[in-house]
N, C-alpha and C positions, 0 to 999 in steps of 0.2 A: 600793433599790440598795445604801447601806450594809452593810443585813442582808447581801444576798447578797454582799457584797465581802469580809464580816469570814468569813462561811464557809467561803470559798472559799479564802480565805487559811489556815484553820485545816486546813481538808480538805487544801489542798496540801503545806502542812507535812507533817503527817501521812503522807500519802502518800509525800512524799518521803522522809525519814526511816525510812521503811519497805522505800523500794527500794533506801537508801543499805545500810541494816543488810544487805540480800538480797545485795545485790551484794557485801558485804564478804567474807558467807558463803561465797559460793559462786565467786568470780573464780579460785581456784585449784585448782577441783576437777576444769578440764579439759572437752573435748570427748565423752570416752567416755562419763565421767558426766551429761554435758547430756542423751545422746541416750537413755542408761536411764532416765530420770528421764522425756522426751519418751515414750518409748515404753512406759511407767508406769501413765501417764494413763490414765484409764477412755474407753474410746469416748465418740465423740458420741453425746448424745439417750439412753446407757444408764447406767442408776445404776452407781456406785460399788460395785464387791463386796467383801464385808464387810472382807478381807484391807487392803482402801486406805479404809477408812473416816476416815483422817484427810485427806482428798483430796474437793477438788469436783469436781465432775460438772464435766469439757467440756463448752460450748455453742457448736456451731456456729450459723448465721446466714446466711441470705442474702438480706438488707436491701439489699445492694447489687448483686442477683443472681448472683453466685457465692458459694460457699461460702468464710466469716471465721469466725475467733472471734469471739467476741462483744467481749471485751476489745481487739482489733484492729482492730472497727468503729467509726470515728468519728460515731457519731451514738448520743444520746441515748435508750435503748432498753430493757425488759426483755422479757425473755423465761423465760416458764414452762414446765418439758417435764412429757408426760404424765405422767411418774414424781411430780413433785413435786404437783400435783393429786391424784395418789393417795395419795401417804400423808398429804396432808391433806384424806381423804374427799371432794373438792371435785366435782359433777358439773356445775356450768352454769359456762359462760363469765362469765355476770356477774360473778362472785365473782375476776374478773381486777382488779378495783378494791380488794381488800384485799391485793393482793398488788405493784403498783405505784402508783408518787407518781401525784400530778397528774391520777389519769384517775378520772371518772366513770363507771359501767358501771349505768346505770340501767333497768328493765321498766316504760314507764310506759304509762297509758290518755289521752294527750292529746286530750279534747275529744271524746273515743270510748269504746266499751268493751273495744276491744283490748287483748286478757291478755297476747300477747307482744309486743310493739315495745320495742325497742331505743332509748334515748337515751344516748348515747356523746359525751363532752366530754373532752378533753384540752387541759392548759391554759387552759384558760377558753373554747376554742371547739368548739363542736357545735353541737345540734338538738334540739328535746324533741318533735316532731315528728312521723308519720311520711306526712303529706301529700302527694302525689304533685307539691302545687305545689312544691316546695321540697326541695332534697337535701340529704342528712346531710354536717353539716363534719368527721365522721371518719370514714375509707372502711376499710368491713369488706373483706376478701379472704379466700376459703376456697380453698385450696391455690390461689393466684394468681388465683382469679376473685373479680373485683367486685361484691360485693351492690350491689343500687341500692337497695331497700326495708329498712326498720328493721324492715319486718312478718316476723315468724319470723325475726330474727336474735338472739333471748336462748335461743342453741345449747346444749341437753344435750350435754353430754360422752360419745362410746361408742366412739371412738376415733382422739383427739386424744394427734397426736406431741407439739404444741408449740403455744403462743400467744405470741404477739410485739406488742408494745406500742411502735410507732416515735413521737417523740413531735414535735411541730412541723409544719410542712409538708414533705410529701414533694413536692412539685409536678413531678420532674421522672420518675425511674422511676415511681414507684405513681401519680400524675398524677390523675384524676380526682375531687375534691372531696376532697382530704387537707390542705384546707388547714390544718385542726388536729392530724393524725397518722392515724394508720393502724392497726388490726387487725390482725392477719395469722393465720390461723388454719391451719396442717399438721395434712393426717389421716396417720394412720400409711402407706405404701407397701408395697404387697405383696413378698413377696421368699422365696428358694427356703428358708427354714424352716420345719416343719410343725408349727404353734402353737397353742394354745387357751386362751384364760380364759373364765370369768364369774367376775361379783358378786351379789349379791343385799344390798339394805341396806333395815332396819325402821326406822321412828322413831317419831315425833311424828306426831298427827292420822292414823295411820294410814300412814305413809309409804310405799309399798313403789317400790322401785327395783331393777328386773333388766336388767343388761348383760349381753351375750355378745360374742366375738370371733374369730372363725377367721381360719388364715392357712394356705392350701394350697398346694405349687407344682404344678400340673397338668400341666405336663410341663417337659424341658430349661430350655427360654427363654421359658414362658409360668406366671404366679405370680396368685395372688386370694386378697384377703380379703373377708369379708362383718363386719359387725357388725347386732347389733341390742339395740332397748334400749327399755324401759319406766316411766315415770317417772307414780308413782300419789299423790297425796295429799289429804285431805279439806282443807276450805274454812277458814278462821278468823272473817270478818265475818259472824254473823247477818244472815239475811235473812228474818223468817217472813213476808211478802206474796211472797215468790216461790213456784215451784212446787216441791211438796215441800218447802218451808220447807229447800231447800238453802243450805247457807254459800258465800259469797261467796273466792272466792283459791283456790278447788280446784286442782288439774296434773291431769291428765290428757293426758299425751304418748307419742307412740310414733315410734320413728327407726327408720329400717331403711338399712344405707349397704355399699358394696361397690365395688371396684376390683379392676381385672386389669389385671396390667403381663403386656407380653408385648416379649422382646429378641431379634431373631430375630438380628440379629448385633451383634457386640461394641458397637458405637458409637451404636447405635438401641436406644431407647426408646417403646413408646407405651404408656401408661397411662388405662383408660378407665375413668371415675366415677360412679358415680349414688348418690342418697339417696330417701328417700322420706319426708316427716314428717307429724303429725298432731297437731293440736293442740287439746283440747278444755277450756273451764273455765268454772265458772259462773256465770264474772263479774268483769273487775276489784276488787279489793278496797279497797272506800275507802267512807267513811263522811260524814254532815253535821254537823259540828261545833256551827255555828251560822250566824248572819246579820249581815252588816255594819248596823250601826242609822242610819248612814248612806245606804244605797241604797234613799232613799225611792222613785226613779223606776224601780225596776227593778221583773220585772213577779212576784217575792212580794210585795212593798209591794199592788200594784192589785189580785192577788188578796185578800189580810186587807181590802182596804178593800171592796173588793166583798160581803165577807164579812160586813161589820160592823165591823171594825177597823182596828187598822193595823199596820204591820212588824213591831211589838215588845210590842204588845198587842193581843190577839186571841185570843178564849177558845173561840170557835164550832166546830162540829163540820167545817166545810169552811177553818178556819184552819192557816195554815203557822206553826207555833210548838214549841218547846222539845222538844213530845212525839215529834218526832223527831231528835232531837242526840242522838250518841252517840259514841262510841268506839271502839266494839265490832259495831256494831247498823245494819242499813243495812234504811230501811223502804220502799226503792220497790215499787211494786205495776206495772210497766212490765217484760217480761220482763229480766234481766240475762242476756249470755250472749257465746261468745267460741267460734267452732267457725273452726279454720284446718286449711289442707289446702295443702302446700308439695310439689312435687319440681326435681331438676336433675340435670343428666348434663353429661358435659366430657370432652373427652380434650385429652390435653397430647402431644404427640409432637418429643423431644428427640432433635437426632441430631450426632454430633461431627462436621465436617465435617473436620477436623482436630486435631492439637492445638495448634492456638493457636482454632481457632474452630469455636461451639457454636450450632447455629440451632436455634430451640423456637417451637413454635405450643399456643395455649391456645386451644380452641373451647367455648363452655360455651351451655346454654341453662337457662334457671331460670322457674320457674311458680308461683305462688302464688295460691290464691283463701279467700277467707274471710264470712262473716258474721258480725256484732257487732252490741250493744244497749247501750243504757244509760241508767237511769233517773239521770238527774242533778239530778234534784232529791232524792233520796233518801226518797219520800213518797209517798203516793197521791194528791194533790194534781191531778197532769199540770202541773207549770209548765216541765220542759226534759225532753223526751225525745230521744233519737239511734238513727239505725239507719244501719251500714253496709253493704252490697254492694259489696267489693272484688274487682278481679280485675289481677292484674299480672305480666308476662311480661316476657322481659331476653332479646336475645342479643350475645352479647359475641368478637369474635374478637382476637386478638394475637398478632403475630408480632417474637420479638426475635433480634436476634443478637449474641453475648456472646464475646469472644474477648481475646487479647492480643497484643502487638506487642512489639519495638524490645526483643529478649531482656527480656522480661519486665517490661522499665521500664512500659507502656503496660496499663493494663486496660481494656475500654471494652465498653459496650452502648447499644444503637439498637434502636430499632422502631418500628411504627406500631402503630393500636388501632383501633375501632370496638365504639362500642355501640349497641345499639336497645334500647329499654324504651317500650312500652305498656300501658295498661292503663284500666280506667276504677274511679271510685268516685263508688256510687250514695245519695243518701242521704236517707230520706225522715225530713223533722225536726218534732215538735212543741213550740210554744212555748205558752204559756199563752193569748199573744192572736192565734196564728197554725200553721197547718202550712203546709209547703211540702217540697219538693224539690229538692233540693241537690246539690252536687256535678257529675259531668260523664265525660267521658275525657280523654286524652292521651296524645300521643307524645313521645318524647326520645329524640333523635339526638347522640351525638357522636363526632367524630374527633382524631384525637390521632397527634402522629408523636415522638419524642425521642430524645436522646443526652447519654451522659453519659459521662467518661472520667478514670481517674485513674492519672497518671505518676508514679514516684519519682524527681524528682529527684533524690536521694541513698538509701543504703540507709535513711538513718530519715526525713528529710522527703517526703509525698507531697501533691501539689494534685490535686482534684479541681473538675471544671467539668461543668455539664449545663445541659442548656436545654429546655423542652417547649412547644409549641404546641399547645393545645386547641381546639375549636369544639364548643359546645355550642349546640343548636338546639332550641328546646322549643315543644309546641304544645296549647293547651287547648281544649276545644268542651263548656262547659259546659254542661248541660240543664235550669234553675232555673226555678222560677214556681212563683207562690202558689197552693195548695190549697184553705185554705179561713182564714179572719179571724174575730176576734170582731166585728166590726161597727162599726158607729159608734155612738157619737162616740167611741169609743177609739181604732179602728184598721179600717177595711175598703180591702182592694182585690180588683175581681173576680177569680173563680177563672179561671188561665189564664197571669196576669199575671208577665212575666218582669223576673226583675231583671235581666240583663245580656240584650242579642241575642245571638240562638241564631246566634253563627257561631265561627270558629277564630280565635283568638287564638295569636299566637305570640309569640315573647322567646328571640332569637337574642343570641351573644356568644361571643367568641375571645379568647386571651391567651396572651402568653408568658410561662414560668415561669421564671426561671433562677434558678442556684444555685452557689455556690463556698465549699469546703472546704479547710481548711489543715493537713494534722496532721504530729504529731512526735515521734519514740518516743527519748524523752527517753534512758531506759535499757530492756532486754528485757523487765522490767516494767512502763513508765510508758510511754502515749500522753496527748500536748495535742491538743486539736485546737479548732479556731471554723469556724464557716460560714454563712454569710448567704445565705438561700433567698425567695424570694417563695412566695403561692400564693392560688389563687383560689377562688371556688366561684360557678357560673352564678345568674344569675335567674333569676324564677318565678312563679307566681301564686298570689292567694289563693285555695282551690278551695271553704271552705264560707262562701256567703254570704247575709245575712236582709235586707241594705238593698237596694234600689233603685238603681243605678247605670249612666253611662253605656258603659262598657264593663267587663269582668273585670280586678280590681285586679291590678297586676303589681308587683315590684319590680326593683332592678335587682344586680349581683354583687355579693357581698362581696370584698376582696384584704386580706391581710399582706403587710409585710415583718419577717421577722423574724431576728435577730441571736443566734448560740449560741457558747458558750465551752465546753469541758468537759476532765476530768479521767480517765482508767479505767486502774487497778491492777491485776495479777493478778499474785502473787508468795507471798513464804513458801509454799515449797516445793507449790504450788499449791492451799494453803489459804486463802488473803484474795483475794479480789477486792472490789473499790472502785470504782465512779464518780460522779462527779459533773460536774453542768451547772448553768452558769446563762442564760438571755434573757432576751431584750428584744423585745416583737414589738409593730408601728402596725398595728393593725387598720380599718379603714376600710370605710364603709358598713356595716356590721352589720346583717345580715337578724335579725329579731326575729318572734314572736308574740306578740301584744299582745289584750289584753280590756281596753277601757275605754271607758266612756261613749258614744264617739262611736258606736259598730256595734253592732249588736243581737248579732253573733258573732264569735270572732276574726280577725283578721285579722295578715297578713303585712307588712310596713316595713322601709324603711332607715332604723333609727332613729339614726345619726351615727358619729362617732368613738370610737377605744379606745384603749387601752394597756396592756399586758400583762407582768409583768415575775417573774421568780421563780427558784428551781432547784427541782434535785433531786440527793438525794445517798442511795445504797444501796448495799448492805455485804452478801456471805455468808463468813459466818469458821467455818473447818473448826477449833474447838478441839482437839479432840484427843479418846481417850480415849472417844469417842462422843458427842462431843458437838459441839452445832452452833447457831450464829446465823444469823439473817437482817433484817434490816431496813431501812426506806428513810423517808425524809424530804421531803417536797414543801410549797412553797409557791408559790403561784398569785396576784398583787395584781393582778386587774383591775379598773378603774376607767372609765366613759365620759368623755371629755375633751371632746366638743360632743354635742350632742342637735338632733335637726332639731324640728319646731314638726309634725310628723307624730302623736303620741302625746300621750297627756296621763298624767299619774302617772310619770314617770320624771322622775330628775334625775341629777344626777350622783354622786349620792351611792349609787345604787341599786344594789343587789347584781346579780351575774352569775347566772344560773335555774342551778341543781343544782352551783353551783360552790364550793367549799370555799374559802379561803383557804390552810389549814394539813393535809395528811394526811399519814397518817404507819402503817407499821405495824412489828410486831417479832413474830420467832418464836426459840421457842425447842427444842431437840429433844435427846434423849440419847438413844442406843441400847443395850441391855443386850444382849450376845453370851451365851445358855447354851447354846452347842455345840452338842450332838445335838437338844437342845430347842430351837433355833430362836433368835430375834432377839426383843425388844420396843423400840417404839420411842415415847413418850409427847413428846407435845409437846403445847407452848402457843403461841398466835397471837395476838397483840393490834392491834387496829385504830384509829384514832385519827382524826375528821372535825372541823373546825371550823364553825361554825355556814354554813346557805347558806340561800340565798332559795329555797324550795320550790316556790313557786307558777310554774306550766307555762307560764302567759300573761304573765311578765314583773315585773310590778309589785309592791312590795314592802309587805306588810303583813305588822304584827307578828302576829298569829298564824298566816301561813304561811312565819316566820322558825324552821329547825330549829335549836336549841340544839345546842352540841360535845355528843361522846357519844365511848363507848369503848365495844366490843366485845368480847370475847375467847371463843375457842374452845380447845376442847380436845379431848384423841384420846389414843388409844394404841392401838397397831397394834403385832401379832404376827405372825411372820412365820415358818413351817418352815425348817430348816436347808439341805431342799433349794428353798425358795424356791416351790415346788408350792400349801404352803396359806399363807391369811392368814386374819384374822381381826381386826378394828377395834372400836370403842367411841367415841363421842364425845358431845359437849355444846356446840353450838354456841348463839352468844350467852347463853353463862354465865349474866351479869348482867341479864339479859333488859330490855334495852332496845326500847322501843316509840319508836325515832325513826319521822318521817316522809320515808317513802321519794321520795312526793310530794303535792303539793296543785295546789290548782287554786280560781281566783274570776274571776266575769264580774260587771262591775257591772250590766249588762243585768238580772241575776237577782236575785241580791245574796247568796249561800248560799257557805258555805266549803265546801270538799270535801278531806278526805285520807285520805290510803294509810299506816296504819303498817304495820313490817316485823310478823313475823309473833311476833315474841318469843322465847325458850329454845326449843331443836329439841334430843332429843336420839336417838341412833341406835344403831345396831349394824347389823355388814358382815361378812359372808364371802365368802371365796371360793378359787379353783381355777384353778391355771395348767397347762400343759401345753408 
């Protein structure tokens, strides 16, 4: 808390100092010139034309469901528009973590072979996760609809307005499991211009990536665009026991996405959505490092011993030993594979009902089914194989209505919600001393009503108040029992035999959310603001399991409260914007996924108390001249302050799974204007992670502790003078670093498993606007 006091203090300085200097400049230059300067500004969500290249890009916002600047929102937030994505080559959403503090944006295969799931952490809380027992603690939304599944949310880019990065709990608007922050992902909006691009971009491993993008108005009051988009690249981990001796980490995706707004009069909107996605790859990419020499009782120990040997010595041709550790080199003989097949459609229908009040319904339905494998033991051995049969379906309805009162003192919005998600996942597992069948179905029901309302008080102080009621109802009917055992005296029970009875389990739970915000526009540049919010995330259960039990393990909600202070600048003549934050959040109950000793597979806990405390502080400075910074600073100390007698290997000392302490990134960019020959735009991007606990199941050993690491990318982007063609270059991870993206250890088995990134990528991009 010092750290963050002394920064804050310096950041304020700072700040102020800077709006003293603005204000001095500019107090007498009158009303006429406010409103040229106002009316100056580059639109919302569109670059900067070259004429105001010493000028940031306006960012609009609607974090609080109407349309803010960003700098006017009090809450702790970034947001990236499609524009700045592109001129730094950027196409997946993950890469939303080198461009904001504090957030994790991880693709991991937890305890699966799924190539695309999403584990998403901000501030030290999320999910590494993507098990139907258990929901993610940062909620994705694609133009206002709610992902429920992590499966198919590491989203290709083909025609993304903006990403928005809300950080803390939102618990009382965005409401359902935000209790660590929120996503928020805008596709572009059809509208009556008749527009066209592609790209096409080569790299590395064979890279190829073609987007396309139309925007047509089809008639008066009725407007569509379509996109679609291709994303191809060869594999990096050897795999020669697989089929075709294909590399492991392949993409192979394809998006197809399209919207029609139609306005039949002034005040009405409906805009209707679909996507279609496909995901195919050969495998998560991760490798066997080696073996704890410790996990004499897991079951690679019983096979060397059965063998002839033992864990660590063992020479025989049926021995689990060194000949498969590697880095590079993944030698399962168990098919790897990763085939997803995603759609959803939604319409949103907006209509002023006046001008103080605006009622909006959001109807979405979303689909996803997939097959996965995974040789986890990395060997021809058979010591842990995995198969999943997923299938999972969402429909989500929401009606709000947004308006304002009392001459404009009052802003307020209210609604109710409803979601349904079912789905099942199947999964037939082999261990060394055992197969069975695992997994189950489920349904998840929840309702949700809220209100949130912010007065001014005065022209510069506003308070803000919200409240949200949730019920979240969840229900499991898992279908487990033993296939087939090694035998006795090892291990037999007859085929048939279920670990949990075959009935419905459920794990029902309701909470209210509330929240209160204080800000204060110190000067037309400087807002203060603080807000203390709660937020929750439901119970659930553990869905894969190997032991024998009375009933299907459950846990119970996680809740914060959490406390924010912050700081946001936007001044010199609309070239520096600034904010910073600091909290404080009690985390309490902590749902966990844990592997240790006691279960033959992971399982789900509330494994105790937390405490979470940090900021963030980030900068865009329009230098002049063509030239431009960016940068932002976070630090994350969370620490567990009690531990229940639930887990074994954790203590208090033990790191938070895929959490940084310290990140931090900076970019740098000049543009070179040659007139008739167009624009160049050359930047550099540096990333900056401090060491995190890697390992997926919780528990902290040193060699699935990743070391700090630095990243940087590079580019240079050419642009025609009518803006028509471009044409890029880059070099992403320069320095080519081989951190570990993730890992993974069960003491059951006793085998390290990780994922490095893929190392130096480098590319070339054109393309054609219209």
């Amino acid at each position: 808390m010092l750290r963050f006091t002394g920064c804050s203090a310096l950041t304020m300085a700072l700040i102020l100092n800077a709006a003293a200097a603005e204000t001095a400049r500019t107090k007498n230059a009158g009303a006429s010139t406010a409103k040229k300067a106002a009316s100056a500004s580059p639109p919302a969500g569109k670059p900067a034309p070259h004429y105001q290249a010493a000028h940031l890009e306006d960012v609009m916002v609607t974090a609080r469901r109407r349309n803010e600047r960003i700098e006017r929102t009090p809450i702790s937030m970034t947001t990236v528009t499609g524009t700045q994505f592109t001129e730094r080559g950027i196409t997946s959403i993950a890469k939303i973590q080198d461009l904001s503090p504090n957030i994790t944006f991880g693709n991991v295969a937890s305890n699966s072979g799924v190539a695309n799931a999403a584990a998403v952490f901000i501030r030290g809380i999320g999910q590494t996760d993507f098990s139907f027992g258990v929901d993610p603690g940062v909620a994705m939304y694609v133009d206002g609809v709610y992902v429920g599944s992590p499966v198919g949310s590491v989203l290709n880019m083909v025609d993304i307005g903006s990403v928005s990065v809300l950080r803390g709990p939102q618990g009382t608007l965005f409401g359902r499991n935000t209790i660590g922050g929120a996503v928020s992902v805008t596709s572009l909006a059809p509208d009556s211009v008749l527009a066209a691009r592609a790209d096409v971009k080569y790299g590395t491993a064979n890279r190829i990536n073609a987007r396309a993008f139309f925007n047509v108005p089809l008639a008066e009051h009725l407007f569509a665009n379509f996109s679609v988009g291709s994303f191809m690249q060869d594999g990096y981990v050897h795999a020669p026991y697989q089929k075709n001796q294909r590399e492991m980490g392949s993409q192979d995706s394809r998006v197809f996405k399209g919207a029609v707004r139609w306005n039949p009069v002034e005040k009405l909107n409906i805009t209707l959505r679909g996507d279609w996605n496909r995901d195919r790859s050969n495998g998560a990419p991760f490798v066997t490092t080696g073996v704890n020499p410790d996990s004499t009782n897991g079951m690679i120990s019983l096979a060397n011993t059965l063998a002839g040997g033992s864990l660590t010595n063992c020479t025989g041709p049926n021995c689990y030993n060194s000949r498969y550790f590697s880095k590079n080199t993944n030698y399962g003989s168990d098919p790897d594979f990763s085939n997803l097949v995603g759609w959803s459609t939604s319409a949103t229908i907006d209509y002023e009902l006046s001008r103080y009040l605006e009622l909006k319904s959001i109807t979405s339905y979303r689909k996803s089914m997939g097959k996965f494998a995974q040789d986890r033991d990395g060997s021809p051995i058979g010591i842990n194989y995995v198969y999943d049969n997923y299938q999972e379906k969402q429909f989500s309805e929401e009606v709000q209505a947004n308006g304002r009162a009392f001459n404009n003192h009052l802003h307020y919005s209210a609604g109710v919600y409803y979601f349904d998600q079912s789905g099942y996942d199947i999964n037939p597992t082999q261990f060394y001393i055992m197969s069975l069948l695992s997994g189950g179905s489920f349904t998840d029901r929840s309702y949700a009503a809220y209100a949130q309302a912010t007065y001014s008080v005065t022209k510069k102080f506003n308070i803000t108040a919200g409240v949200r009621y949730t019920e979240d109802n969840k229900s499991f009917l898992p279908n487990q029992y033993y296939k087939n055992t090694i035998g006795p005296p090892i291990f037999y029970e007859p085929y048939g035999t279920r670990l949990v009875p075959y009935q419905r389990y459920h794990n029902n739970n309701a909470r209210w959310t509330p929240m209160v915000n204080l800000s204060y526009q110190i000067t037309p540049e400087l807002m203060a603001y603080s807000t203390f919010s709660q937020g929750f995330k439901g119970g659930g259960f553990t869905q894969r399991l190997a032991n024998i039990a009375p009933a299907a393990p459950s846990f119970r909600p996680e809740s914060v409260n959490s406390f924010e202070g912050g700081l946001k600048f936007y001044g010199l003549g609309h070239r520096l914007r600034v904010s910073a934050a600091g909290f404080f959040t009690f985390y309490d109950d902590v749902q966990l996924l844990v592997a240790d000793a006691t279960n033959i597979g992971p399982y789900y806990t509330n494994a105790g108390k937390a405490q979470i405390s940090g900021f963030e502080l980030e900068s865009q400075y329009a230098l002049g001249d063509g030239w431009s910074v960016m940068g932002s600073v976070g630090m994350t100390d969370a620490h567990y302050t009690k531990l229940t007698s639930s887990v074994q290997g954790l203590n208090l000392d033990t790191m938070f799974v895929l959490v940084s302490k310290w990140t931090g990134n900076l970019g740098l960019s000049k543009r070179f204007d040659f007139g008739t020959y167009g624009t160049l735009t050359p930047r550099a991007d540096a990333t900056y992670r401090s060491r995190y606990n890697a390992n997926l199941n919780a528990i902290m050993y040193d060699t699935l502790i990743q070391k700090k690491f630095i990243t940087v990318n590079l580019s240079a982007r050419w642009q025609s003078k009518s803006e028509r063609y471009n044409f890029m270059v880059g070099l992403d991870n320069a320095t080519n670093e081989k951190f570990m993206a993730w890992g993974s250890y069960s003491g059951s088995f006793g085998n390290f498993q990780k994922s490095f990134d893929r190392g130096r990528q480098w590319y070339i991009q054109g393309g054609v606007s219209f």
